[in-house]
py3Dmol code that shows the C-alpha trace and the ligand (Angstrom):
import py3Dmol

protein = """\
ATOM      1  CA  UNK A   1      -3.813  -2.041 -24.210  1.00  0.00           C
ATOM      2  CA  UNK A   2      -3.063  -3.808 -20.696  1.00  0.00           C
ATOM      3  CA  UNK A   3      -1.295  -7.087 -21.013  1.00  0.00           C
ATOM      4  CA  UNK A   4      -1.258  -8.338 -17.326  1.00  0.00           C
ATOM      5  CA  UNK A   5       0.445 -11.726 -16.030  1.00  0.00           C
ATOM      6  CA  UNK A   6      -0.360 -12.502 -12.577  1.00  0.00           C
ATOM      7  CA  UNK A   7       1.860 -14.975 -11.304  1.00  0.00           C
ATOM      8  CA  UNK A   8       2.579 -16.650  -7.701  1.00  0.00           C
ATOM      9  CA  UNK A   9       2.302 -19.965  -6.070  1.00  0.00           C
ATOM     10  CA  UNK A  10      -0.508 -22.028  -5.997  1.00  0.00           C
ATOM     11  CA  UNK A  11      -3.521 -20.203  -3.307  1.00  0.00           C
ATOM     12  CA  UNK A  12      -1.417 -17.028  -3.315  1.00  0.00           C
ATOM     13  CA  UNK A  13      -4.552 -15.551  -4.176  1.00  0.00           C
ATOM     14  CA  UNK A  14      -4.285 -15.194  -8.251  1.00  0.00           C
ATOM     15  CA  UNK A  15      -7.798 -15.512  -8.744  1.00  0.00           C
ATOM     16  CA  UNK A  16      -9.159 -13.657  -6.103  1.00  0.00           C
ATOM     17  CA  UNK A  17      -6.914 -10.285  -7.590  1.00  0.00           C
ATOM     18  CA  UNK A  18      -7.838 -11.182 -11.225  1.00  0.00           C
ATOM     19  CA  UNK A  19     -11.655 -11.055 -10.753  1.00  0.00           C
ATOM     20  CA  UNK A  20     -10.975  -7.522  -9.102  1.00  0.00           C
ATOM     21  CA  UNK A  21      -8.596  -6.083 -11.767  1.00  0.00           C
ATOM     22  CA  UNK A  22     -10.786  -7.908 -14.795  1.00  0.00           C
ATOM     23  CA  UNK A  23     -12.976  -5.238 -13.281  1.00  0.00           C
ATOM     24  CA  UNK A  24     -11.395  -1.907 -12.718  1.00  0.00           C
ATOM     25  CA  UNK A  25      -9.513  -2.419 -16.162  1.00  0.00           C
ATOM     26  CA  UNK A  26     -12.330  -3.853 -18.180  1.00  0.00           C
ATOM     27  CA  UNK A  27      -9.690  -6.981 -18.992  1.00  0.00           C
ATOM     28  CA  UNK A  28     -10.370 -10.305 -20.630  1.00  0.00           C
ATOM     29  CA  UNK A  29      -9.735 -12.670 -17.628  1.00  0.00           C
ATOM     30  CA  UNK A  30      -7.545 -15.931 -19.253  1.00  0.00           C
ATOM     31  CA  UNK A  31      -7.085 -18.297 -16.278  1.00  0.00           C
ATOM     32  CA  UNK A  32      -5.250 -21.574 -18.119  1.00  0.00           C
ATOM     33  CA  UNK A  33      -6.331 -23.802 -14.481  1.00  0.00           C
ATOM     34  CA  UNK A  34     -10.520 -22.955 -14.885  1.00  0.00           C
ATOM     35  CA  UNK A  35     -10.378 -23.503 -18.849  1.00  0.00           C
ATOM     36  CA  UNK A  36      -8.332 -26.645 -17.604  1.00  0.00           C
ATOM     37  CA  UNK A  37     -11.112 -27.536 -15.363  1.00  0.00           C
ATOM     38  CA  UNK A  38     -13.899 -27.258 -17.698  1.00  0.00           C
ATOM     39  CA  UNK A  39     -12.452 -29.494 -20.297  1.00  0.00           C
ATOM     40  CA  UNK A  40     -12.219 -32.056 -17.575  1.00  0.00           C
ATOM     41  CA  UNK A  41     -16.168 -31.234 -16.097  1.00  0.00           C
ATOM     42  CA  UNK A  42     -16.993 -31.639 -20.045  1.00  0.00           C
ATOM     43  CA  UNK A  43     -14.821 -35.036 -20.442  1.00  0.00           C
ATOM     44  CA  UNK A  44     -13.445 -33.809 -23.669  1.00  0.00           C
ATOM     45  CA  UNK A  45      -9.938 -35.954 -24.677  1.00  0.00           C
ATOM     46  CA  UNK A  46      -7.984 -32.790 -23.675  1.00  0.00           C
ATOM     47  CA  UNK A  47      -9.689 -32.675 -20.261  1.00  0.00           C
ATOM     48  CA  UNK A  48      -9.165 -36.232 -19.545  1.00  0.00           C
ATOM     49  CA  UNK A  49      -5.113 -35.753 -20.414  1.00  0.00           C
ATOM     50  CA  UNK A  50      -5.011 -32.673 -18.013  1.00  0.00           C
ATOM     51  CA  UNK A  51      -6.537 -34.174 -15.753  1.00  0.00           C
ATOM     52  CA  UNK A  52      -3.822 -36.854 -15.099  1.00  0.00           C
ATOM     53  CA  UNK A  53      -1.272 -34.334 -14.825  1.00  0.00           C
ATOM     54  CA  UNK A  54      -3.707 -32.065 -12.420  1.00  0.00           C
ATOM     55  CA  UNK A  55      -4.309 -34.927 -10.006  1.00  0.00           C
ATOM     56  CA  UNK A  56      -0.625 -35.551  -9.905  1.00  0.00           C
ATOM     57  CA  UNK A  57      -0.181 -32.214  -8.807  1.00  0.00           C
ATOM     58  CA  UNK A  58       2.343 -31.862 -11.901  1.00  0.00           C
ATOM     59  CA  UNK A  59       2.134 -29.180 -14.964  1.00  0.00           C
ATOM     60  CA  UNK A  60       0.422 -29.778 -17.896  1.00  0.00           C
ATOM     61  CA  UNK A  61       2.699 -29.902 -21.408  1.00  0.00           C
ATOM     62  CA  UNK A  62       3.009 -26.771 -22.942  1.00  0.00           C
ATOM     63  CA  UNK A  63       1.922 -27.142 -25.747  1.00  0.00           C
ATOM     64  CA  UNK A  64      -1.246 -28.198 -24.785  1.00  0.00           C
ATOM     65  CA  UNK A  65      -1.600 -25.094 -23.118  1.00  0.00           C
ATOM     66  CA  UNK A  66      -0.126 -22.815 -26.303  1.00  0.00           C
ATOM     67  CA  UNK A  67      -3.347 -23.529 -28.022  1.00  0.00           C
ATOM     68  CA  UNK A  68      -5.875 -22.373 -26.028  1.00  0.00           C
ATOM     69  CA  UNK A  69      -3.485 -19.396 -25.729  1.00  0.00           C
ATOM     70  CA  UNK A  70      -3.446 -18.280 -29.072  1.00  0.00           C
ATOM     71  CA  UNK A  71      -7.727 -18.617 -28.890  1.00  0.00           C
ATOM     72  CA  UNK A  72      -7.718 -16.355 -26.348  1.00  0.00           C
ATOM     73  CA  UNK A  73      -5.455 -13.521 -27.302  1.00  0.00           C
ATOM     74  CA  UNK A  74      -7.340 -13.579 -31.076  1.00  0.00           C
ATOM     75  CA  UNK A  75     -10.513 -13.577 -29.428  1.00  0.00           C
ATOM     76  CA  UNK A  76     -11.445 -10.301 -27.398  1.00  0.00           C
ATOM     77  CA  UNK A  77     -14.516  -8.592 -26.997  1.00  0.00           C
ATOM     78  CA  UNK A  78     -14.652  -5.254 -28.392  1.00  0.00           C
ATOM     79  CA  UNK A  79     -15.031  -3.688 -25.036  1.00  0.00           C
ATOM     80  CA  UNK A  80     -12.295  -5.323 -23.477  1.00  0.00           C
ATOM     81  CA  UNK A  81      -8.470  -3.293 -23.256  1.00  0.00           C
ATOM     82  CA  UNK A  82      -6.566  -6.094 -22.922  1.00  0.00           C
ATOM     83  CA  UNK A  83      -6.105  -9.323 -21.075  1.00  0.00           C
ATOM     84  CA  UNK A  84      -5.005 -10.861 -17.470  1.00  0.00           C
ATOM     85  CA  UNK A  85      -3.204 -13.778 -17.644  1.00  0.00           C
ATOM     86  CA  UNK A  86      -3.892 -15.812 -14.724  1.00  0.00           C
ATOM     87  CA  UNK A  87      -1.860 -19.314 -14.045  1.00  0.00           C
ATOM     88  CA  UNK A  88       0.050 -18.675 -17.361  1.00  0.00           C
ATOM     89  CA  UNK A  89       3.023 -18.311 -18.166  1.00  0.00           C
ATOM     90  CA  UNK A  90       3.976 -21.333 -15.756  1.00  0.00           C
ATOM     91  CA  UNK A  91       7.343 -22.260 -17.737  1.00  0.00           C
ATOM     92  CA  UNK A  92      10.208 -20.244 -19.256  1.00  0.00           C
ATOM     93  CA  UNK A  93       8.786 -21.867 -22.626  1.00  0.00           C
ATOM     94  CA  UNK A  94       5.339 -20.753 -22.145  1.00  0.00           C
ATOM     95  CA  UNK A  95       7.282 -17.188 -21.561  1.00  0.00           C
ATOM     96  CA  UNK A  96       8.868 -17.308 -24.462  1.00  0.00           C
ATOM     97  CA  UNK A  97       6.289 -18.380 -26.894  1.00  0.00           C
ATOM     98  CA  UNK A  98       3.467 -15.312 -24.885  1.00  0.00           C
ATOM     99  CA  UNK A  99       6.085 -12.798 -26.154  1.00  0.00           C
ATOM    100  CA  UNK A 100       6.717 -14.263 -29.543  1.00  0.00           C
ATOM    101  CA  UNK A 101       2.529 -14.656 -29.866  1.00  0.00           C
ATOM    102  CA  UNK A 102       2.129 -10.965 -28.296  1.00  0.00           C
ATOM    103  CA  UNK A 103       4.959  -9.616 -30.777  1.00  0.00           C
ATOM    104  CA  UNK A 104       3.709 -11.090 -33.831  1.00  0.00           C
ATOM    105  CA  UNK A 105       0.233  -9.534 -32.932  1.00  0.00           C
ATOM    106  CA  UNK A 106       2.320  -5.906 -31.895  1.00  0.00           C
ATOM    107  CA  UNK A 107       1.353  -6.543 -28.670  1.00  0.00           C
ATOM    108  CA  UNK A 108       3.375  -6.529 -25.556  1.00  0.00           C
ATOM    109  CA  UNK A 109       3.278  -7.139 -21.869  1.00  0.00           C
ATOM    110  CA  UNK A 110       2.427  -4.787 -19.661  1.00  0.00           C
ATOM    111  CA  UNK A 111       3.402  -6.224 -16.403  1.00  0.00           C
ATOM    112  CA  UNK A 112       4.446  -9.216 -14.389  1.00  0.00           C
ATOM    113  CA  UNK A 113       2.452  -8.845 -10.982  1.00  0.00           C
ATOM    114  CA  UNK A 114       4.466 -11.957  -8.706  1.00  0.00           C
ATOM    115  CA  UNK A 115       2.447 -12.034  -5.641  1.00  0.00           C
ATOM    116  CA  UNK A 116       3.913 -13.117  -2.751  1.00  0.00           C
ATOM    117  CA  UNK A 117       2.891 -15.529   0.514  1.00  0.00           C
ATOM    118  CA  UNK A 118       5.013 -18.034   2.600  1.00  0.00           C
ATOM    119  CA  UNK A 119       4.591 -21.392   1.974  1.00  0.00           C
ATOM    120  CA  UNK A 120       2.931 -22.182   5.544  1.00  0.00           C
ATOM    121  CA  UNK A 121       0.164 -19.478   4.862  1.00  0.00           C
ATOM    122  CA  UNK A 122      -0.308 -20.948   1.176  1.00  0.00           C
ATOM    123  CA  UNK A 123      -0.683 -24.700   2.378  1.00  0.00           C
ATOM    124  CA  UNK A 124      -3.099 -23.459   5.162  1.00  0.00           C
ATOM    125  CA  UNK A 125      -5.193 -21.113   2.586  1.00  0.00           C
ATOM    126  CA  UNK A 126      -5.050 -24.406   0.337  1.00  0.00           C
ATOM    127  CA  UNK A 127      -5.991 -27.061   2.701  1.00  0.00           C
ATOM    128  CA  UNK A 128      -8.685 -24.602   3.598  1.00  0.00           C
ATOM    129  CA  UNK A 129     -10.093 -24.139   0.348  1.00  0.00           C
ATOM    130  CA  UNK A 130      -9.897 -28.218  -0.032  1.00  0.00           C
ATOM    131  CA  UNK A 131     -12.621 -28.392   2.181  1.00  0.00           C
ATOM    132  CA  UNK A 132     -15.087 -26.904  -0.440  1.00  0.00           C
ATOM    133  CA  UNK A 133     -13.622 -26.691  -3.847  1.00  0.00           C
ATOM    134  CA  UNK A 134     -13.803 -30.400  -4.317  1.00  0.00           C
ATOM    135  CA  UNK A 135     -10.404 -30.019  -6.956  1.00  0.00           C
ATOM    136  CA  UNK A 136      -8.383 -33.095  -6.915  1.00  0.00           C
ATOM    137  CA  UNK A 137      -5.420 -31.039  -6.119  1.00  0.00           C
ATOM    138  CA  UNK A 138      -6.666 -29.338  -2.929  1.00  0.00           C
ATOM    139  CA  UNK A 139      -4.793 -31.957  -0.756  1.00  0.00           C
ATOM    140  CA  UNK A 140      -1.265 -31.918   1.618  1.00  0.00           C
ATOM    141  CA  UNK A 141       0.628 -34.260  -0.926  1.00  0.00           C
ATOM    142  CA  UNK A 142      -0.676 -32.686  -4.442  1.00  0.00           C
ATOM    143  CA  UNK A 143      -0.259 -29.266  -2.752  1.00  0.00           C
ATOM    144  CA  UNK A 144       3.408 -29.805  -1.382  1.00  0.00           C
ATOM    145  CA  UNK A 145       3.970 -31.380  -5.087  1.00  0.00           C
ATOM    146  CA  UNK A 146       2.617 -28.329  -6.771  1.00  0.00           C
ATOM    147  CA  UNK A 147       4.477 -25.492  -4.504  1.00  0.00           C
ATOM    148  CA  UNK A 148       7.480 -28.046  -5.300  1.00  0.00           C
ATOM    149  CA  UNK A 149       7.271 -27.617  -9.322  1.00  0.00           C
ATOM    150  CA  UNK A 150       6.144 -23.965  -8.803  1.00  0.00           C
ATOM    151  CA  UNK A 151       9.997 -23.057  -7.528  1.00  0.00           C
ATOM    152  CA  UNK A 152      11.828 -25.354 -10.195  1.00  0.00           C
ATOM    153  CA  UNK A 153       9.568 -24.257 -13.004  1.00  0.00           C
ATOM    154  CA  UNK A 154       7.327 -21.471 -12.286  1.00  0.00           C
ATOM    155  CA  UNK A 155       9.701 -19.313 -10.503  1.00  0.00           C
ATOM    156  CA  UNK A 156      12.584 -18.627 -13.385  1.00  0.00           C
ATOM    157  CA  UNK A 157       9.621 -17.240 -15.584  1.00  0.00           C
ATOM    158  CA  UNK A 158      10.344 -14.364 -12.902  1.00  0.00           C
ATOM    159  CA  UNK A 159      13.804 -13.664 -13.515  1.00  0.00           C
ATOM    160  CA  UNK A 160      12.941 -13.983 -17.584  1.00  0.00           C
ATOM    161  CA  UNK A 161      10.767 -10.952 -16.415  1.00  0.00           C
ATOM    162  CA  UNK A 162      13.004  -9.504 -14.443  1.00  0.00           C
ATOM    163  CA  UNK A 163      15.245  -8.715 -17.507  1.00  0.00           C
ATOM    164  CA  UNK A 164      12.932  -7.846 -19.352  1.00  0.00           C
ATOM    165  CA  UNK A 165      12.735  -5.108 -16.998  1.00  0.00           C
ATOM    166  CA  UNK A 166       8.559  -5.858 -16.277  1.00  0.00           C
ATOM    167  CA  UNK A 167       8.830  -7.380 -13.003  1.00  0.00           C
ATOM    168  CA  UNK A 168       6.778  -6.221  -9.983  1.00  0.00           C
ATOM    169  CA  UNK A 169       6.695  -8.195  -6.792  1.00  0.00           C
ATOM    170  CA  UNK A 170       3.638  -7.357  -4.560  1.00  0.00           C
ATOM    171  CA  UNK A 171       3.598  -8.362  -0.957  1.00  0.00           C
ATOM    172  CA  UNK A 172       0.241 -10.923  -0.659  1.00  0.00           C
ATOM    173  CA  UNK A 173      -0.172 -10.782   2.463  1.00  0.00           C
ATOM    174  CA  UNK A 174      -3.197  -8.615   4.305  1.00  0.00           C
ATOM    175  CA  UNK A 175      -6.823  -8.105   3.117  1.00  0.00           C
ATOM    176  CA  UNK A 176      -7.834  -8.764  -0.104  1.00  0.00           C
ATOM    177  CA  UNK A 177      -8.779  -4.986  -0.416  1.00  0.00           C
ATOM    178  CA  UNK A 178      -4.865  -3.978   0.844  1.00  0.00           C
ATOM    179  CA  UNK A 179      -3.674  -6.386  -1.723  1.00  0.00           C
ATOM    180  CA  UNK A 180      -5.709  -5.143  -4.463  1.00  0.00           C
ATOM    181  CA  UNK A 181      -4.715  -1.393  -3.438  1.00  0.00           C
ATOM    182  CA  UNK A 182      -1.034  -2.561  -3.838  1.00  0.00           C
ATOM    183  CA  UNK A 183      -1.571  -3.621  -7.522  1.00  0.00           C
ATOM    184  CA  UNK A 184      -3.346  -1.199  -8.864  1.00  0.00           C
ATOM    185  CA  UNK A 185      -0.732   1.100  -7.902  1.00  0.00           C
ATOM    186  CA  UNK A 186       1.798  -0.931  -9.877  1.00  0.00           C
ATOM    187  CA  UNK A 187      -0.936  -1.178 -13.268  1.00  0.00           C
ATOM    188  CA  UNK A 188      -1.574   2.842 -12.454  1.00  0.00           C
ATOM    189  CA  UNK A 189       1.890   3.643 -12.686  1.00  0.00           C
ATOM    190  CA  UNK A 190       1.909   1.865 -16.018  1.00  0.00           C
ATOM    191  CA  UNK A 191      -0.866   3.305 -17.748  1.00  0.00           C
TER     192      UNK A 191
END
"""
ligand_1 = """\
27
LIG
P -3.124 -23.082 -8.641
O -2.382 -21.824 -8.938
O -3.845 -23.046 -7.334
O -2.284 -24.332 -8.794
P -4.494 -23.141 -11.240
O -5.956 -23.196 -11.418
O -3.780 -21.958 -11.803
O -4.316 -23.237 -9.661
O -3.820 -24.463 -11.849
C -4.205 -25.774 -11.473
C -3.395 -26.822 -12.236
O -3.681 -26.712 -13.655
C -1.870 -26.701 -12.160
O -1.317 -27.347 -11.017
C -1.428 -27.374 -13.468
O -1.459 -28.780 -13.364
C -2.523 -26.987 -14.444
N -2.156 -25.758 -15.204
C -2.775 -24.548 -15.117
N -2.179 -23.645 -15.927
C -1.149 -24.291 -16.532
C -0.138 -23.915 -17.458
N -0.053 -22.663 -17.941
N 0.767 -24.854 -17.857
C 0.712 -26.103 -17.390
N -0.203 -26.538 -16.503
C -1.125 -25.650 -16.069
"""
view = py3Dmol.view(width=600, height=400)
view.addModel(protein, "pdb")
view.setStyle({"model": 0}, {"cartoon": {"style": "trace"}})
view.addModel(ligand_1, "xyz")
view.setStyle({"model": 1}, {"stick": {}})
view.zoomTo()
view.show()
């Protein structure tokens, strides 16, 4: 079983990787920001709560997020061997209550994958992708908000990983096929 986190800073590329990995691995993709997104296309009550954190560029509680979680781990296809966590865990909490979910379940993480780009190549990939995407959060002041909460709150869920001794940094920089080639050498050397 592959338990995968794939963490970095908002455009770093997260989703891009996890579509290719979902594939090679035969993973459940779990990407908290498009489940977030749908509840808001839908208009359900938790979509329009996200959504005024989203806009703001700011996190969305946790345990709004712990929910949806839990659905996901309990619910995997037969054919999939395991999961990729995309955009989650994005707090220290959220850390701690994956592990005490995967425990319970004798599960574990595999892997922390924290892929890594400079904030003047993420603003520039994200002001980019603003032009198309039409998200709410795709402009200068949400995205220097969002790279802002990623280092006070999204970054320490590294060093919880770090201790745990399942910390890889990958360098996200280059084509997506030389980034992919550098992170399936990390999940190869852990299977
Ligand atoms: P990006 O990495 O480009 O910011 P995401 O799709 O992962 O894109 O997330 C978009 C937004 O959704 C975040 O800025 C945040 O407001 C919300 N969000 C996504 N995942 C979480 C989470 N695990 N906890 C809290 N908020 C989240």
């Amino acid at each position: 079983m592959l338990n995968i986190i794939i963490c970095g800073a908002p455009g770093c590329g997260k989703g891009t990787q996890s579509d290719f990995i979902v594939k090679k691995y035969s993973l459940k993709h779990l990407s908290t920001g498009s489940l977030l997104r749908k509840e808001i296309r839908e208009k359900t009550e938790l979509g329009i709560i996200a959504d005024s954190y989203i806009t703001k560029g700011n996190l969305v509680p946790d345990n709004m997020i712990t929910d949806i979680l839990i659905k996901a781990v309990d619910d995997q296809p037969e054919e999939c061997k395991g999961i990729i966590l995309d955009g989650f865990p994005r707090t220290v909490a959220q850390a701690e209550a994956l592990e005490e979910i995967l425990n319970k379940r004798n599960k574990k993480t595999t892997v922390l994958l924290d892929l890594q780009v400079d904030n003047e190549e993420l603003i520039s990939r994200l002001l980019k992708r603003g032009e198309t995407s039409g998200r709410s959060d795709d402009n200068l002041e949400t995205i220097n908000k969002r790279l802002d909460v990623y280092e006070r709150k999204t970054a320490p869920v590294n060093d919880f990983y770090k201790k745990l001794n399942k910390y890889a940094n990958i360098d996200g920089k280059g084509t997506m096929e030389e980034i992919f080639a550098r992170i399936v050498a990390v999940i190869d050397s852990k299977l």
